[in-house]
C-alpha positions, 0 to 999 in steps of 0.5 A: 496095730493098723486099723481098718480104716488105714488099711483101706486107706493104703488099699485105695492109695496103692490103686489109684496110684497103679491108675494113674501111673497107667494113665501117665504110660497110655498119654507117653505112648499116645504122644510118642514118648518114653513114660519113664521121661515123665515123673509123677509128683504125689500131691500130699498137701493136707494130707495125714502121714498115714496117707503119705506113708501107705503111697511110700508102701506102695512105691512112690518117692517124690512127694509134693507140698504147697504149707512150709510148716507143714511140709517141714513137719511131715519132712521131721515125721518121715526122717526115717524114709531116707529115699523120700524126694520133697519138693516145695511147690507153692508160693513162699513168704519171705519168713517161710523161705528158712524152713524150706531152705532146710527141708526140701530136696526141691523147690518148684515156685522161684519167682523172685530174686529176694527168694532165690537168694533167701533159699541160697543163703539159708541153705546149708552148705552140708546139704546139696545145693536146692534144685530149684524150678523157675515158675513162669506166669504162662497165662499172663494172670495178675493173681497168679505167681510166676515170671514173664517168659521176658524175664526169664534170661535175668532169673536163669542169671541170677540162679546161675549165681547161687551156689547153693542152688541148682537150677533143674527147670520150669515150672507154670500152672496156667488157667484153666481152658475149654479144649485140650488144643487151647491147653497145648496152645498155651504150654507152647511157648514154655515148651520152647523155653524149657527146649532151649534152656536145657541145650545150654545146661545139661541138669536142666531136665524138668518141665514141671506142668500138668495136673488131673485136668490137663494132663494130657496137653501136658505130657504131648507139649513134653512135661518131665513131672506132673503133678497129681493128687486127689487121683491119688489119694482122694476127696476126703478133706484130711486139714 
């Protein structure tokens, strides 16, 4: 039996996906592009099972979490929804990299040759290999994870050599900025990057950039996925 309170729950999580998918489709026409080329990553960290099953009722498959035991828990809870997409967007401890490596269809936060190759090992082989998202410190940010962009060549190397991984893009989340144009101004050279990364390799195909405040530099510097969750399932603290 649902109660209310979940029902309403379902109710607001169904619109306010409908609205941000409209935001997402007005900001791909705006900048002249295809808002099926720009996918929206459902930011679910924290949030209950129920939340997450009422986006799934609602249409949304690609799910994103920053917690290893807690994405592994709600991957366990969720078995049964076989078309659910987990991706794994938040730095990674070393002692958490095998849950990861045994739940997610996706990680976003490589930044670090011992993770890379932590993921690749513990990846099993009866899974497809991991598609991974090298991060890159864009905002230069000593409290922030991520590569520089000079080290990019190195990390794109290595993951290269990883059989159980396969490497899909870039990842960044830059500091926050005044104006939409100092916003656009700092995805420009990981714009570049990505642009060149993907002429060499036909599965790189994901800029990973663009939250709620800067969705709209994101999508005009050309981003595949943006990530997005309180417009989707609200304020309410669920942890």
């Amino acid at each position: 039996m649902i109660s209310d309170v979940e029902m309403t729950e379902a109710t607001n999580i169904k619109s306010n996906l409908h609205l941000v998918s409209q935001q997402i489709e007005a900001l791909a026409l705006q900048y002249q592009r295809e808002a099926k080329n720009v996918r929206l990553l459902a930011v679910s960290k924290t949030k209950p099972i129920s939340a997450l099953k009422a986006a799934y009722d609602a249409g949304q498959r690609a799910f994103g979490e920053n917690y290893a035991q807690e994405a592994a828990d709600k991957h366990l809870a969720l078995s049964h929804l076989t078309d659910i997409e987990w991706h794994f967007i938040g730095p990674i401890q070393s002692n958490k990299s095998r849950l990861i490596a045994e739940t997610m269809d996706w990680v976003h936060s490589v930044d670090r040759e011992k993770i890379a190759r932590r993921l690749n090992e513990q990846r099993s082989s009866n899974l497809p290999p991991l598609n991974v998202c090298i991060q890159i410190n864009i905002s230069g940010e000593q409290s922030k994870s991520g590569i520089l962009l000079s080290e990019l060549d190195s990390m794109v190397d290595l993951v290269a050599s990883l059989p159980n991984l396969q490497l899909r893009g870039l990842m960044a989340i830059p500091a926050p900025q005044d104006s939409h144009e100092t916003q656009c101004a700092i995805y420009q050279p990981l714009a570049q990057a990505y642009l060149e990364l993907a002429k060499s390799d036909s599965m790189i195909d994901t800029l990973s950039i663009g939250m709620s405040g800067d969705l709209s530099a994101a999508i005009q510097s050309g981003s595949t996925m943006v990530r997005v969750g309180t417009a989707i399932f609200g304020e309410r603290d669920y942890s």
